[in-house]
C-alpha positions as CSV (number, residue, x, y, z in Angstrom):
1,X,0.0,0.0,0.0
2,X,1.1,3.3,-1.2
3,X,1.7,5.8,1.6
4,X,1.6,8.9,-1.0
5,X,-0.9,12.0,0.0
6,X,-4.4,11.2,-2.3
7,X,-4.1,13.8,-5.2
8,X,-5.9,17.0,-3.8
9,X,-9.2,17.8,-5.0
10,X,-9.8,20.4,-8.5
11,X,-10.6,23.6,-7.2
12,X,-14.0,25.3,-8.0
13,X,-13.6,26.9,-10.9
14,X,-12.1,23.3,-12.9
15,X,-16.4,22.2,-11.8
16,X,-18.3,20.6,-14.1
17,X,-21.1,22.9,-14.8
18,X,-24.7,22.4,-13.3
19,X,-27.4,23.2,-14.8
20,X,-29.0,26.4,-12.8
21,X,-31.8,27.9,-14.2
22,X,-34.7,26.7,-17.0
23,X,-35.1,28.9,-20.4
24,X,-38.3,30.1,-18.9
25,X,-37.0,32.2,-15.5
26,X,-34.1,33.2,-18.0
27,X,-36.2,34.6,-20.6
28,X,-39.0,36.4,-17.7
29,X,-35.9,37.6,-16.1
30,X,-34.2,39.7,-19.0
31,X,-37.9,40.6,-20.6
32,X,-38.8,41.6,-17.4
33,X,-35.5,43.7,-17.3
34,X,-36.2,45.5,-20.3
35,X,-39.8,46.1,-20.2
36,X,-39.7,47.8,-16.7
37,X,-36.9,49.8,-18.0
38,X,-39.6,51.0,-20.3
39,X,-41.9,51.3,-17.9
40,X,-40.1,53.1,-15.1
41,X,-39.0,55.6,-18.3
42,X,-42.9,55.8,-19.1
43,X,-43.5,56.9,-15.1
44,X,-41.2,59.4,-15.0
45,X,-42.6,61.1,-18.0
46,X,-46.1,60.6,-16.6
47,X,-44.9,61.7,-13.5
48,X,-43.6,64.8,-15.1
49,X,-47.1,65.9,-15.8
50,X,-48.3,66.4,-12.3
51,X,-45.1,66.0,-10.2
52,X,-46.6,65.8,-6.7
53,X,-48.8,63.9,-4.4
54,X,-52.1,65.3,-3.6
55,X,-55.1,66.6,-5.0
56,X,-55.0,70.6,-6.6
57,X,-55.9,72.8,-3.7
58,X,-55.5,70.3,-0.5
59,X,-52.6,68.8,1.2
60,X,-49.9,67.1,-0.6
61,X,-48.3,63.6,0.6
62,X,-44.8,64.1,1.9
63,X,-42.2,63.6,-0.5
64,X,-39.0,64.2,-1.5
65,X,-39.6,64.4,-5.3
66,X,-42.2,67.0,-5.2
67,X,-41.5,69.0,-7.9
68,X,-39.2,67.1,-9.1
69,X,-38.0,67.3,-13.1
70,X,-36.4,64.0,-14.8
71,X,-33.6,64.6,-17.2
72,X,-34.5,64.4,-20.4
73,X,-32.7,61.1,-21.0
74,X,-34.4,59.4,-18.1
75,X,-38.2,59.8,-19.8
76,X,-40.0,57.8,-22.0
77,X,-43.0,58.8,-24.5
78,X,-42.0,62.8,-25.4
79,X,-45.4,64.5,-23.4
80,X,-48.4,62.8,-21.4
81,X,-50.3,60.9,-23.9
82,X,-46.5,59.5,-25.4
83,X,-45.7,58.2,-21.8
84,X,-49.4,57.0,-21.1
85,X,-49.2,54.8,-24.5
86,X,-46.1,53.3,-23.7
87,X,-47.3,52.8,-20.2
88,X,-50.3,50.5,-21.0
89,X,-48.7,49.0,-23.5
90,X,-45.6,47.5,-21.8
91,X,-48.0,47.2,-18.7
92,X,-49.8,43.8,-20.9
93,X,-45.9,41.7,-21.6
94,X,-45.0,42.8,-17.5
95,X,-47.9,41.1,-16.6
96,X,-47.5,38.4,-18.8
97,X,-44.3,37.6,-17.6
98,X,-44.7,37.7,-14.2
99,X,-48.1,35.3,-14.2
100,X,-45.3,32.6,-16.5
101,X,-42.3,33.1,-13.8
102,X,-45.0,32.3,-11.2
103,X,-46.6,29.4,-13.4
104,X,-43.3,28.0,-13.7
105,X,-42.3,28.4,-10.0
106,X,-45.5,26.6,-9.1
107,X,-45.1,23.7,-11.5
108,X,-41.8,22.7,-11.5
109,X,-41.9,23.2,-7.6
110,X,-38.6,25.6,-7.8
111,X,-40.7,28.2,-5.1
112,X,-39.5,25.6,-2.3
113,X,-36.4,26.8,-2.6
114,X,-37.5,30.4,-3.2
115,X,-39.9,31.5,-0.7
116,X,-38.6,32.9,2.4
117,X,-40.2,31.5,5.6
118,X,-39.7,32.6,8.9
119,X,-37.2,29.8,9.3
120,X,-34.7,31.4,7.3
121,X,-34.3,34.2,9.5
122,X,-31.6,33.1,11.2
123,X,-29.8,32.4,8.2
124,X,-31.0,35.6,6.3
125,X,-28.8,37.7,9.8
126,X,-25.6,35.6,8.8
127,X,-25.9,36.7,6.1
128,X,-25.8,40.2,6.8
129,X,-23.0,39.8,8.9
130,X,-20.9,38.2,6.2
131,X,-21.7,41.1,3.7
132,X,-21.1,43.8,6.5
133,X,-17.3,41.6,7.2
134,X,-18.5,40.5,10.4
135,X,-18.4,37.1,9.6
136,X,-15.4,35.8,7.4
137,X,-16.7,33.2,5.9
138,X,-19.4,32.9,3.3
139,X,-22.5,30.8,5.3
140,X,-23.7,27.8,3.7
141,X,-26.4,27.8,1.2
142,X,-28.3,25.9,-1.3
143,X,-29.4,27.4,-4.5
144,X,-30.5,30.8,-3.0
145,X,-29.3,32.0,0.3
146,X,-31.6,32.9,3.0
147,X,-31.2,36.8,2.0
148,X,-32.3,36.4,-1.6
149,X,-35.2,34.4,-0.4
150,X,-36.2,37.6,1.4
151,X,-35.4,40.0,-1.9
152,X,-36.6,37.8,-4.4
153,X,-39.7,37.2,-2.1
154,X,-40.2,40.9,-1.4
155,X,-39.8,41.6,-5.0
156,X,-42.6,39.2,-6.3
157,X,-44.9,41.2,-3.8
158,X,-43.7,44.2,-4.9
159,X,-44.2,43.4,-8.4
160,X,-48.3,42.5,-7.4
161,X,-48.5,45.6,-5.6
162,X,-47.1,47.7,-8.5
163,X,-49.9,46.0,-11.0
164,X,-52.4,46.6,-8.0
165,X,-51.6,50.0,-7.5
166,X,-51.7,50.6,-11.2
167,X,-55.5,49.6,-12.1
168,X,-56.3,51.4,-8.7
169,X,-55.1,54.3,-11.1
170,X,-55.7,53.4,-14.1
171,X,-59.5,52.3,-14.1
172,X,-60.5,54.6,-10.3
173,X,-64.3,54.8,-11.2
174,X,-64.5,51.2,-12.6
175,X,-62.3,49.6,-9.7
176,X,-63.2,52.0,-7.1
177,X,-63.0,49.4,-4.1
178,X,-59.6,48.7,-5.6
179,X,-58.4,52.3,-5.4
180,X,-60.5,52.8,-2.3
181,X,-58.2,50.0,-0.8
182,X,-55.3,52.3,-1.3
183,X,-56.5,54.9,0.3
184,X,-58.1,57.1,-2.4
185,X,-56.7,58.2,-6.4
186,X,-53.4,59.9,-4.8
187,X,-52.7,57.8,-2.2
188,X,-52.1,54.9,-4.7
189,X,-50.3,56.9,-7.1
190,X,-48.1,57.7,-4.1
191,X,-47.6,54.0,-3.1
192,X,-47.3,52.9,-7.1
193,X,-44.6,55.8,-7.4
194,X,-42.5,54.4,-4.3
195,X,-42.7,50.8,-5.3
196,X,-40.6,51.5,-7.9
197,X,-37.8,53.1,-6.3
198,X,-38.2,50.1,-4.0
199,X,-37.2,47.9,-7.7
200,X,-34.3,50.2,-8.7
201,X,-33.0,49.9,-5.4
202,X,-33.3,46.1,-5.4
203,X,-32.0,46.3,-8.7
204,X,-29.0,48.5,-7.6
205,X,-28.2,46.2,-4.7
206,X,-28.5,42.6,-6.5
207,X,-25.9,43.9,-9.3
208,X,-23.4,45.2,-6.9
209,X,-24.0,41.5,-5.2
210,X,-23.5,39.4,-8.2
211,X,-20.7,40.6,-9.4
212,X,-19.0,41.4,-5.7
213,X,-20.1,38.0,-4.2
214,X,-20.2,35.4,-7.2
215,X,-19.5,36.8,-11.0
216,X,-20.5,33.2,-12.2
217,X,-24.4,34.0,-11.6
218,X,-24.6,36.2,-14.1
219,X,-23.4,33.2,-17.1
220,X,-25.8,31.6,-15.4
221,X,-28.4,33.8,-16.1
222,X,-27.3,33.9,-19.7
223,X,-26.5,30.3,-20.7
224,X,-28.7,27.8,-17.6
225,X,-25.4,27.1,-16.5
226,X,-23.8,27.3,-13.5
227,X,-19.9,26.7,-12.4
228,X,-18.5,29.0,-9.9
229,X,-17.4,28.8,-6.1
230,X,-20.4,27.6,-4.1
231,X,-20.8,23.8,-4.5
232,X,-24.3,23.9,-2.8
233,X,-25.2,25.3,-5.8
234,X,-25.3,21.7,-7.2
């Protein structure tokens, strides 16, 4: 019997690829992207029309964008009706999407590992820690860690409260319980307006993330294929 060391294990990045995500959350994830690009250019245009919350005459909601006027580059649609027309037209695909992403989820049974449950709050505060360098090494995790549970979670809320929010404004006299639910015509403007700043921000933070904290998910995103440095991804 040979009493030479066993040859040392490849590292990571010499993996065989897994395969990571179906054609179906790759294609609702970069439609999405560009169709609420579109839409969040549409908003600000529409936005520009009336830039403040609160009816003509009364109290205005507190914000800080009151007033506010987009650059030019930002807006989508050239004047009102422009903005409202791309609006309600890249409202229909969003929509679409979304109800697929969620048709797959439930089907192929992939929310399991998607839905945060109070359970993973334990793991969702390690991971803080490890992000803010109080922790040195990267927690264990399956597919998703316990914090993108909570964002990707959070975000799929978001997203029915932004449709929500939108026929409360969009149809207030036909769906006037729905706008009524809101709290009135300005009230869920105001919480449609913030629920997208709530996206960019989530969209801000999960770039930074990816390509701080694992590069490889974004091929993955691109090709269904993962290989980078967390074997729980298997």
């Amino acid at each position: 019997m040979s009493d030479s060391p066993a040859p040392a294990a490849p590292p990571i990045s010499t993996r065989t690829p897994v395969r990571r995500h179906h054609w179906i959350v790759r294609l609702t994830h970069w439609a999405t992207v560009v169709v609420l690009a579109g839409m969040i250019a549409s908003g600000l245009q529409i936005y520009e029309a009336y830039a403040r919350f609160g009816n003509r005459g009364g109290p205005f909601l507190l914000s800080p964008f009151n007033g506010t006027q987009w650059p030019h580059w930002s807006r989508l649609g050239g004047w009102l009706a422009g903005a409202l027309n791309w609006h309600f037209a890249l409202a229909w695909p969003l929509v679409t999407f979304g109800l697929l992403y969620v048709a797959y989820l439930v089907k192929s049974g992939e929310w399991r590992s998607l839905l945060f449950l109070p359970r993973d709050i334990p793991g969702a505060v390690q991971m803080v820690r490890y992000y803010v360098r109080l922790r040195p090494d990267h927690p264990p995790q399956g597919k998703h860690n316990p914090l993108q549970k909570l964002a990707y979670t959070s975000v799929i809320v978001l997203g029915a409260l932004a449709v929500l929010t939108g026929f409360a404004i969009y149809k207030p006299t036909q769906l006037g319980w729905l706008t009524a639910l809101f709290g009135g015509f300005q009230a869920a403007r105001y919480w449609h307006f913030w629920i997208v700043w709530l996206f960019v921000g989530f969209t801000i933070m999960h770039i930074i993330l990816v390509f701080v904290v694992d590069p490889a998910s974004l091929r993955a995103m691109i090709t269904g294929w993962y290989r980078g440095r967390f074997p729980s991804h298997d």
